[in-house]
N, C-alpha and C positions, 0 to 999 in steps of 0.2 A: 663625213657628214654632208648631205644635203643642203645646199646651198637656195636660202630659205630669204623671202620675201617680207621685209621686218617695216613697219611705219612707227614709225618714233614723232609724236606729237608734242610741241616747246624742244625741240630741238638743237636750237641755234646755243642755247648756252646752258650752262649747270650741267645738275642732274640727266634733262635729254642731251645733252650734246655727246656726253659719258657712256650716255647707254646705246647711241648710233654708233657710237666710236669702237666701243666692245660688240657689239654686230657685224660691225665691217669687218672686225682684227677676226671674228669667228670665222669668216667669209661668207657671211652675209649681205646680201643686196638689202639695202639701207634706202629708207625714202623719209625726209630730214621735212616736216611739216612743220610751221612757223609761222608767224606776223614775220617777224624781224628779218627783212628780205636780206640786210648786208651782214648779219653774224650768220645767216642761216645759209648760202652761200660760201661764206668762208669757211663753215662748216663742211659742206661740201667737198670745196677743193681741198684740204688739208684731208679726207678722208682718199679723194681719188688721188692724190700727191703720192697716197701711203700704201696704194697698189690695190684698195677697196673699193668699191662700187657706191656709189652714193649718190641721192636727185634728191636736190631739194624742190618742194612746190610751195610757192608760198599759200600760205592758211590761215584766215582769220575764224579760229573752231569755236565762235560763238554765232558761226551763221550756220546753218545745218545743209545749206547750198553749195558752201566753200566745200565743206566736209564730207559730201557727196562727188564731187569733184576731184576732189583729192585722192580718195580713194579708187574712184574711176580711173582717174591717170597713174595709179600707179600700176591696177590689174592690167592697163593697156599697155604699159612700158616693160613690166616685168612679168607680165602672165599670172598672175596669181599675187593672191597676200595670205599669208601663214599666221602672220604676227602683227599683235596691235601692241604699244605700248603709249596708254595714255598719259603723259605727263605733262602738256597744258596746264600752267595755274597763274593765280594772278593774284595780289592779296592789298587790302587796304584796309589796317589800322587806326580806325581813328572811333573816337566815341559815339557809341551808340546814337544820340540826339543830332551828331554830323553826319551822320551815314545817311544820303541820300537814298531813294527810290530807284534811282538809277543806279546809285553804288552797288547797291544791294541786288539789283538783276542783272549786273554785268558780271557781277564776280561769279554766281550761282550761274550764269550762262556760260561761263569760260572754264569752269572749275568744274563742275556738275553734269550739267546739260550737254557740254560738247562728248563724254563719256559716252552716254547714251547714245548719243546718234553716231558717234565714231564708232563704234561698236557695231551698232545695228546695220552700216553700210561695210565694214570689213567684214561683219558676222556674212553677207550677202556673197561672198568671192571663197572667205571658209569652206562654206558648206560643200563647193564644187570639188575641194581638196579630197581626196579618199583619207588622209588623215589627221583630216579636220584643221584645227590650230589652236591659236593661244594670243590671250588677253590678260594684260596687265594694268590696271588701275595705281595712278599714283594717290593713295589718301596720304596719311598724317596722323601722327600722336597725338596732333590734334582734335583728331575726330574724337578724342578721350581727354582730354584735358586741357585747359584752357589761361589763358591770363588777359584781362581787361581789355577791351575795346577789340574783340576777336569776331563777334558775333556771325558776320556774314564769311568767313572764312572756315571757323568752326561748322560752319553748317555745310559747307560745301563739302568740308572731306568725311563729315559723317556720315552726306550722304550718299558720296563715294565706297564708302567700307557698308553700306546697307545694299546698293547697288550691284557691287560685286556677285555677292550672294546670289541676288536676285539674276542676274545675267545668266549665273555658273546655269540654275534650275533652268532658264529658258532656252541655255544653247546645250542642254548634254545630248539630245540626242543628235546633235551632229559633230558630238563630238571636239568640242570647241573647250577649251578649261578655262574659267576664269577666275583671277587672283587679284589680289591688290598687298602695295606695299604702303605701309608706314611707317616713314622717314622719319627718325629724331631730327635733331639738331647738324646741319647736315650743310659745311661753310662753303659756296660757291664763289667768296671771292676771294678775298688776300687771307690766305690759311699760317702766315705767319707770323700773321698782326693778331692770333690769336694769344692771350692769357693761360699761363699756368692753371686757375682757378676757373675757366671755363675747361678743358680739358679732364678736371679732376672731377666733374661732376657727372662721369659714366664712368661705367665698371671696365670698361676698355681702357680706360685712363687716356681720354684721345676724344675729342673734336669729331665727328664723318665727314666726309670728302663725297665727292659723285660716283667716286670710281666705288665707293660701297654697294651703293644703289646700283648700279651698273652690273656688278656681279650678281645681284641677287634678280634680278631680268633676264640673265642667263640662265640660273639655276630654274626659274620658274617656268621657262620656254626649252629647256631641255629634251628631248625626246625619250618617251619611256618615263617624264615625271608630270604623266596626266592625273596620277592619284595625287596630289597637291593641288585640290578645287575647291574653289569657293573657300579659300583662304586670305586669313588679314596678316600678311608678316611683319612682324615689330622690327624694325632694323634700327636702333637709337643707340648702341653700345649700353645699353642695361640702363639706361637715363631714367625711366619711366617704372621700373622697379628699385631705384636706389632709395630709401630714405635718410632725408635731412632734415635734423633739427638744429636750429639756431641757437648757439650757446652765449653766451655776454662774453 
């Protein structure tokens, strides 16, 4: 396979660290985009440690300057970009009547908005590709469903899963596919400090991990699976089709 030019956005840990990681092990030239200049780094070198190719550039993707730049350095570094994987997010819970004005446009800037313009500046190096490429959007279950003091979060990935769609239509004629994934419940830190009864509440009988989401950025950036556009893939282990009623 073709040894392919992949930008992985919130890189440095979770979900994006997983999904550069599974890039690099494809033999993919990995470009690790980030605020977090020393996880994102150590990201890095644990990728080139492991015989992958990997640059980090640091990125704060709620400036649309950063994210023009970053994409720049990376077509200049590696010739080309194939692959966007949006996964930048950033979230704060707190009630409704606390959620500042600034709360509320930093998150919708870093969750939302960085989408867009990351997209629209990789979409610009695509196009030269004769076989086009591929975008992945990170939304959320919760762009479907919700629990209390969500508000600016929920909005962000709904209108990441409205987004998608809209991209897929504005890039097909060059060939470009785009998808988005929604994560359940999906433990990026201590996965052993989890509960029985957290566990039991998907039809997997099991917690996700990064490395889920990670396979499934593979399967979406596959070559030969451009008929999978302008899709919202539910990855939750059946969480969101279980039901539960509470018995005494």
């Amino acid at each position: 396979m073709k040894k392919r030019v992949v930008i992985v956005t919130g890189a440095a840990n979770g979900i994006g660290k997983a999904a550069a990681a599974a890039f690099a092990k494809r033999g993919d030239r990995v470009v690790l985009a980030d605020i977090d200049e020393k996880a994102g780094k150590a990201a890095e070198d644990s990728i080139n440690q492991e015989g992958g190719q990997a640059l980090f550039i640091k990125t704060d993707v709620s400036k649309p300057e950063e994210i023009a730049s970053c994409a720049e350095t990376a077509a200049e570094k590696f010739g080309a970009i194939d692959i966007l994987i949006n996964n930048a997010g950033i979230s704060a819970f707190k009630p409704m009547t606390e959620l500042s004005a600034e709360d509320w446009n930093h998150i919708l800037s870093v969750n939302l908005s960085s989408v867009f313009f990351f997209s629209r500046e990789a979409a610009k190096y695509m196009k030269e590709n004769q076989s086009g490429g591929y975008i992945v959007n990170m939304a959320s279950t919760r762009a479907h469903m919700s629990e209390p003091d969500s508000e600016a979060y929920a909005a962000s990935k709904g209108g990441i899963a409205a987004l998608t769609h809209a991209l897929a239509a504005s890039l097909q004629q060059d060939f470009i596919t785009v998808n988005a994934i929604s994560p359940g419940w999906i433990e990026t830190g201590d996965y052993s400090s989890l509960r029985e009864k957290d566990h039991e509440q998907h039809f997997s009988r099991r917690v996700g991990s990064p490395e889920d989401i990670a396979r499934a950025c593979l399967y979406l950036t596959e070559p030969g699976n451009n008929f999978v556009n302008g899709a919202e893939l539910v990855i939750d282990g059946g969480m969101t089709r279980k039901m539960i009623y509470e018995g005494e």
